[in-house]
Backbone bond lengths (Angstrom), bond angles and torsions (degrees), N, CA, C in turn:
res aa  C-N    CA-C-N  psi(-1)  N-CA   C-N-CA  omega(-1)  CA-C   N-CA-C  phi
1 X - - - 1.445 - - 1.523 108.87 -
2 X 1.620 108.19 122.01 1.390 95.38 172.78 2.020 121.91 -111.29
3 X 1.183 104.46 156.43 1.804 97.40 -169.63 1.667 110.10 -112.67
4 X 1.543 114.28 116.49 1.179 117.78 173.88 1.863 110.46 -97.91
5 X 1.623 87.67 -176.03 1.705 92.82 164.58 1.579 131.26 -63.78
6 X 1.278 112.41 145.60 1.503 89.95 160.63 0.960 108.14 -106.16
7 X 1.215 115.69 172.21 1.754 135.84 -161.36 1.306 109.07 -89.36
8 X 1.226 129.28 85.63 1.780 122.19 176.27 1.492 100.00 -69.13
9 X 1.078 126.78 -57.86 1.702 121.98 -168.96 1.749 98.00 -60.38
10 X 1.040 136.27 -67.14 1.429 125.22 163.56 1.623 131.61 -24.10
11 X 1.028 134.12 -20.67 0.949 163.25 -135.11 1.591 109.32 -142.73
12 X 0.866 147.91 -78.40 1.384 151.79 123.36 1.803 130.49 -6.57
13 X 0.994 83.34 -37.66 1.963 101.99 174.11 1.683 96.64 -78.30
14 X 1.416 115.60 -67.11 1.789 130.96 -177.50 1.476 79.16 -44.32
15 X 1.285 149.39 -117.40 1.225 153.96 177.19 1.246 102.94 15.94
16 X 1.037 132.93 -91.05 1.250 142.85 -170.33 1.690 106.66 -40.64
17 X 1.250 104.81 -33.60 1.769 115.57 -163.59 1.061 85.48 -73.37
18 X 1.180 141.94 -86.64 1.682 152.43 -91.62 1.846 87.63 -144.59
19 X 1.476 140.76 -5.27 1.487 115.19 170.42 1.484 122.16 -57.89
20 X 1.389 118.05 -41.68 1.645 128.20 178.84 1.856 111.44 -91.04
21 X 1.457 110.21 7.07 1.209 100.24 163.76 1.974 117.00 -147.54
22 X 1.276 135.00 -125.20 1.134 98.95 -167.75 2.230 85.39 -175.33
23 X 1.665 102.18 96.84 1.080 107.49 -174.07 1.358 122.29 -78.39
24 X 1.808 109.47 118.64 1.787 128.34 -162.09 1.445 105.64 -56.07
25 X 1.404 130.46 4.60 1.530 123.39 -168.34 2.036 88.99 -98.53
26 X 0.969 129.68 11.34 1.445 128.25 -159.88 1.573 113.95 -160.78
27 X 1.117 128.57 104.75 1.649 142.67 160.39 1.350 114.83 -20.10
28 X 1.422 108.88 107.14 2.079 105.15 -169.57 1.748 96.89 -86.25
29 X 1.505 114.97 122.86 1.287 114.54 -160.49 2.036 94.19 -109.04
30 X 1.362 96.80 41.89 1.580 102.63 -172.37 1.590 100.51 -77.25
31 X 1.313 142.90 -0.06 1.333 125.04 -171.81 1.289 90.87 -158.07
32 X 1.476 126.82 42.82 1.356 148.33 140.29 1.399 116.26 -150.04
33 X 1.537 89.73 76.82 1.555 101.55 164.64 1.365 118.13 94.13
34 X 1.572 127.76 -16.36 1.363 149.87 163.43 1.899 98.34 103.92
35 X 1.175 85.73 168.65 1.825 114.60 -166.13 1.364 99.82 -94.33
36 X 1.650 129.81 -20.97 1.695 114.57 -148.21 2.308 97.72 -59.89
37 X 1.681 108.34 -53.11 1.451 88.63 -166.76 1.380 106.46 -78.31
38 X 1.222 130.08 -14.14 1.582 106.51 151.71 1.200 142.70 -32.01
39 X 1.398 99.67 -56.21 1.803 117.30 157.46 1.455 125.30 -48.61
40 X 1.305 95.44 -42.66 1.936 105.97 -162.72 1.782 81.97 -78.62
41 X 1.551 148.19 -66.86 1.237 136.29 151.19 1.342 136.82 7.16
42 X 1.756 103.67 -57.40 1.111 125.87 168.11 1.852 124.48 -54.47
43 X 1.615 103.94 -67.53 1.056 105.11 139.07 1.308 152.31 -31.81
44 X 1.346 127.10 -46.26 1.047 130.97 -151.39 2.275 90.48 -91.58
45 X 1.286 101.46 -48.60 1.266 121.66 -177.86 1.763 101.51 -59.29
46 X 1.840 129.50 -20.46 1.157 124.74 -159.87 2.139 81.82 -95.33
47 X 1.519 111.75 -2.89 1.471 101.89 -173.15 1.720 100.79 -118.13
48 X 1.721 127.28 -23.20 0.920 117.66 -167.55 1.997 111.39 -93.00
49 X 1.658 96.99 -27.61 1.940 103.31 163.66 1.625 92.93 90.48
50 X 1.457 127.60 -26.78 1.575 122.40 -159.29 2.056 90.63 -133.64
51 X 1.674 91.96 150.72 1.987 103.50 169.27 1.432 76.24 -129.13
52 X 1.564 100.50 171.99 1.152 134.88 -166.01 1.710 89.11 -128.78
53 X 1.091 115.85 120.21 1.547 137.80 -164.30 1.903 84.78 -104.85
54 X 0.942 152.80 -26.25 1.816 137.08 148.01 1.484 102.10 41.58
55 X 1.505 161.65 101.80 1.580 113.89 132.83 1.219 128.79 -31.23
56 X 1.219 133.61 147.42 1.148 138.24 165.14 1.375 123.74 73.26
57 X 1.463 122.44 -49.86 1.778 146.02 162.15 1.058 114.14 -89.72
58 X 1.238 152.71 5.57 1.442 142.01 -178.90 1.382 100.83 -84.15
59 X 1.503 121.22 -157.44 1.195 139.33 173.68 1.748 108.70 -145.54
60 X 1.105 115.37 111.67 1.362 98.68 -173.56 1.682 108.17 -174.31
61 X 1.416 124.41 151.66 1.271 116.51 -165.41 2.147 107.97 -143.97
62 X 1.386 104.01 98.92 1.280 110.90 169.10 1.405 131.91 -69.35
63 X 1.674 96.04 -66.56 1.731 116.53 178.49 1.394 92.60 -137.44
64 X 1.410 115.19 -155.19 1.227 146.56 -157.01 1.660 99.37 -115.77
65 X 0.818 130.83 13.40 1.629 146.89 -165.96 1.819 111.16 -161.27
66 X 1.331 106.24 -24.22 1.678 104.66 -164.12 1.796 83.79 -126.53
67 X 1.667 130.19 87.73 0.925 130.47 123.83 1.491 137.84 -145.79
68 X 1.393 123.02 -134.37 1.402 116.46 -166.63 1.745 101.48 -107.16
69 X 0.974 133.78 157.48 1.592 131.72 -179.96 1.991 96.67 -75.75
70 X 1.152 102.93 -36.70 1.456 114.76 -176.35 1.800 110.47 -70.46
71 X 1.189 107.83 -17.54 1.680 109.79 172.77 1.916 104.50 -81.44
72 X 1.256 117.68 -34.04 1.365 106.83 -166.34 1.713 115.26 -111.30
73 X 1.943 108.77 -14.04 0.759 107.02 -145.57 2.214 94.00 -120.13
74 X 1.423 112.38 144.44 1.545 109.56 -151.21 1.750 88.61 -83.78
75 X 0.994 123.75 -26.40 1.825 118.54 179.13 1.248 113.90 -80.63
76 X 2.015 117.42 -47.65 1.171 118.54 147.13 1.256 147.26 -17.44
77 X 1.296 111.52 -44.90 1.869 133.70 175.99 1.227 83.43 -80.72
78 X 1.448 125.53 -84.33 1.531 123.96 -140.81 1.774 107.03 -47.28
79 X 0.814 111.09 -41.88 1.728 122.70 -173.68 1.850 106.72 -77.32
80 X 1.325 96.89 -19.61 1.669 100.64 178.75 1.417 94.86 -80.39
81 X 1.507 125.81 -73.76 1.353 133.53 171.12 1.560 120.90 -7.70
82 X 1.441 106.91 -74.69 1.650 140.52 -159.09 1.413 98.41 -73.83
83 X 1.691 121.71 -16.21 1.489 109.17 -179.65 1.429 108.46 -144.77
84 X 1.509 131.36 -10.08 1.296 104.84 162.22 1.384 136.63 -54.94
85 X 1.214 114.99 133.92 1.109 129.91 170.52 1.768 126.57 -98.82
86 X 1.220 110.72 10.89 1.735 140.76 -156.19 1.412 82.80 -94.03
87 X 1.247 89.69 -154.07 1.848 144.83 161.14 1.004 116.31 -110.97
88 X 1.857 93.16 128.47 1.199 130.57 -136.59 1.373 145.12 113.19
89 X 1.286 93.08 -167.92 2.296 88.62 -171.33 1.946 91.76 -84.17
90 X 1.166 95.41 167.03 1.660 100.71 170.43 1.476 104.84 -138.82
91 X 1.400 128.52 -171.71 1.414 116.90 173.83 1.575 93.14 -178.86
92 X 1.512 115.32 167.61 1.220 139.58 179.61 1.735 116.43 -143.20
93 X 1.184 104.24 136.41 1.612 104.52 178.49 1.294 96.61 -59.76
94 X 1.585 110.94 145.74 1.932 135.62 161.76 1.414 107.25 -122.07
95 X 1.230 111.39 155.34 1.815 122.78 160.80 1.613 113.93 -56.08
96 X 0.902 108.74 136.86 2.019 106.44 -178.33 1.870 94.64 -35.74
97 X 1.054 114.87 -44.73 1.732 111.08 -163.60 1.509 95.05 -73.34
98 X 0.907 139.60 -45.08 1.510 126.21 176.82 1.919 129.02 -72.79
99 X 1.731 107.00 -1.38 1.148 131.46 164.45 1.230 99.51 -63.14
100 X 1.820 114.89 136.90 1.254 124.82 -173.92 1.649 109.92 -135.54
101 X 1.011 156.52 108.85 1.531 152.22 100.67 1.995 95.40 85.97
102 X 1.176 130.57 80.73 1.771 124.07 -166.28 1.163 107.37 96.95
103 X 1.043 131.68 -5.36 1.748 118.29 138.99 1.377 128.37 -67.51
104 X 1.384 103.12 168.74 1.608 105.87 173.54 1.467 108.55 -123.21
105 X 1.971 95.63 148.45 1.536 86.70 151.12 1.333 109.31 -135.14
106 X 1.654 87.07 177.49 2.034 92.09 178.86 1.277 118.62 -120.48
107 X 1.570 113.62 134.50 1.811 105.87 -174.03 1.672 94.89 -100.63
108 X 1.406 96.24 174.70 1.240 95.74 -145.14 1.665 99.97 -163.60
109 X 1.184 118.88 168.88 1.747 121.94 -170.03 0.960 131.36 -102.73
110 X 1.552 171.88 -40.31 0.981 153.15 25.49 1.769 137.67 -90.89
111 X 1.588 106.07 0.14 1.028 120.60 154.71 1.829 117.18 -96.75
112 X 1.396 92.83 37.68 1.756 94.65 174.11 1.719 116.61 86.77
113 X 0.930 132.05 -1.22 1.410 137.96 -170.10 1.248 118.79 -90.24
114 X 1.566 127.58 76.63 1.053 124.68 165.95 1.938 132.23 -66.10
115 X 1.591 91.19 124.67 1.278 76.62 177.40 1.865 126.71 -153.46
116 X 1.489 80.24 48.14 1.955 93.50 176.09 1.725 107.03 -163.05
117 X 1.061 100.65 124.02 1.691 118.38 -175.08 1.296 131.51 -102.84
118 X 2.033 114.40 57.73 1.177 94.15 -171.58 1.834 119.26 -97.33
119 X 1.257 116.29 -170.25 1.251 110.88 -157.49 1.699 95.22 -111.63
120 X 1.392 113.74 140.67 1.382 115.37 170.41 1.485 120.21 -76.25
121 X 1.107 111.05 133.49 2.003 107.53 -179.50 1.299 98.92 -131.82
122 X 1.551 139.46 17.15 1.466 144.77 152.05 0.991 121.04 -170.38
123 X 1.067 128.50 172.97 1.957 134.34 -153.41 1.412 111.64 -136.63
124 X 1.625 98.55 -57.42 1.402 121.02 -170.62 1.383 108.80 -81.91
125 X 1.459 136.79 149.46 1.577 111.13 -34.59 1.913 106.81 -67.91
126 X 0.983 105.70 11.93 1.998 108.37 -163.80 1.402 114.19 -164.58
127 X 0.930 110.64 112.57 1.631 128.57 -167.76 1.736 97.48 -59.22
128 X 1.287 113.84 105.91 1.701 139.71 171.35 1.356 116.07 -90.14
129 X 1.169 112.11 138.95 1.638 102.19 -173.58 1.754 91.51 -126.58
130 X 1.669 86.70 -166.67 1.427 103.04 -179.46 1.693 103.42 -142.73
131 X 1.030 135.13 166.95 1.417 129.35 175.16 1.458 107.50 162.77
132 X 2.113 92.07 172.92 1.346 92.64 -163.82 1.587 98.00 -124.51
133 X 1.167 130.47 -156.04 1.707 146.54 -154.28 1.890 95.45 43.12
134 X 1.248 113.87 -77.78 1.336 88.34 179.00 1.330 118.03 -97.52
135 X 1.362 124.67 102.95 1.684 127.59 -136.46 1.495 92.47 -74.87
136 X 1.239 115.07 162.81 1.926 127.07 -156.50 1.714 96.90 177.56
137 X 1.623 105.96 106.71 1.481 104.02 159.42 1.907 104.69 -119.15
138 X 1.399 99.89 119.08 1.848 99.23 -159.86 1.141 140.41 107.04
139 X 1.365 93.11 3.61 1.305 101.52 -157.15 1.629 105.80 -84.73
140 X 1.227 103.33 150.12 1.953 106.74 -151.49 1.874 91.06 -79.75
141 X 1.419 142.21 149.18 1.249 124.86 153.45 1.127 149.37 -48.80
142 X 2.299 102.00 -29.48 1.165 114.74 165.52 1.315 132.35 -66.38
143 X 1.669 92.56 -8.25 1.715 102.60 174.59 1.371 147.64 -42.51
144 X 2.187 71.08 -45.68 1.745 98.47 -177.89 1.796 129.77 -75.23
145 X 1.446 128.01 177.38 0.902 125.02 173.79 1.607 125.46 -91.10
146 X 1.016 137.60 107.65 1.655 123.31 -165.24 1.240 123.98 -145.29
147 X 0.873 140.96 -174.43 1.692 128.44 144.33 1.366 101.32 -166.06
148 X 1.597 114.78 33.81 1.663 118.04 130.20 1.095 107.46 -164.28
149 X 1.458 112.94 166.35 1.739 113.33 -172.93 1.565 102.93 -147.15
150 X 1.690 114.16 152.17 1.792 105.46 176.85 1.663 84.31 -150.00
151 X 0.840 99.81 137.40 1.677 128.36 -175.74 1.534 111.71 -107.96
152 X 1.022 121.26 101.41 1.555 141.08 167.37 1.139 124.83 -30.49
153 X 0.906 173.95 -146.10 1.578 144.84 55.54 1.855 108.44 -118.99
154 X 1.116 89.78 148.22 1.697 81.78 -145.97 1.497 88.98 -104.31
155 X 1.470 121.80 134.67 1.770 117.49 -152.63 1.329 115.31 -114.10
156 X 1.737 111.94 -14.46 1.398 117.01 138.39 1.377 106.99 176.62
157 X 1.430 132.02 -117.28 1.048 143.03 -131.35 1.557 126.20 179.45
158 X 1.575 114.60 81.33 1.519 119.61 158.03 1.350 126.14 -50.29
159 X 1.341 122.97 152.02 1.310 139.14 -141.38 1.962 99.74 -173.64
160 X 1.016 104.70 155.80 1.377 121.73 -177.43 1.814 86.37 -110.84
């Protein structure tokens, strides 16, 4: 297995493309259950080039019937991220200050319940995101509603 970069500018651009609208190659899951980790998926896959086809553990997106729980779902990803060891992107929690531009984060409840996945597309001076169900390109972090947050940073990219 070999490990390249991932693509932050790739990744960030898709974001930018597709936050205020809703790309036809992919099932908009906005009124089943919301779209945001679809998007952050979307993204993340427009910077990593490879899914991990896994049953059950992979990350990966066919149809609307043929994918990974970790493509649509915000606990799904995080646990796909934080422990693959495959092919594919991988990632580790950072401090908001070590969050970078194609990462993700997740807000979350205060008994632990994460449950919205948007994607960062700037830092400086204020970490801006992008996302989907309630669509947001810019949108500032302090914006949101939360009372916890864990920031991704995604560290690269498995490869065969």
């Amino acid at each position: 297995m070999q490990q390249k970069t991932y693509n932050r500018i790739a990744t960030v651009d898709y974001a930018r493309k597709w936050a205020l609208g809703r790309n036809p190659a992919y099932y908009n899951f906005q009124n089943i259950g919301g779209d945001c980790t679809n998007f952050a998926s979307q993204c993340i896959f427009a910077g990593a080039g490879v899914m991990n086809y896994t049953p059950d553990t992979g990350w990966y997106y066919r149809s609307l019937y043929d994918r990974a729980a970790a493509w649509t779902g915000v606990e799904f990803l995080y646990k796909f991220l934080v422990s693959n060891k495959s092919v594919g992107p991988f990632a580790h929690e950072v401090s908001q200050n070590e969050a970078m531009p194609g990462d993700i984060l997740q807000l979350g409840t205060s008994d632990g319940r994460f449950f919205h996945t948007p994607v960062i597309i700037a830092t400086n001076p204020t970490i801006l995101t992008a996302a989907h169900t309630y669509d947001a390109l810019e949108k500032p972090l302090s914006s949101y509603s939360y009372e916890k947050v864990r920031f991704l940073h995604i560290d690269g990219v498995r490869t065969w």
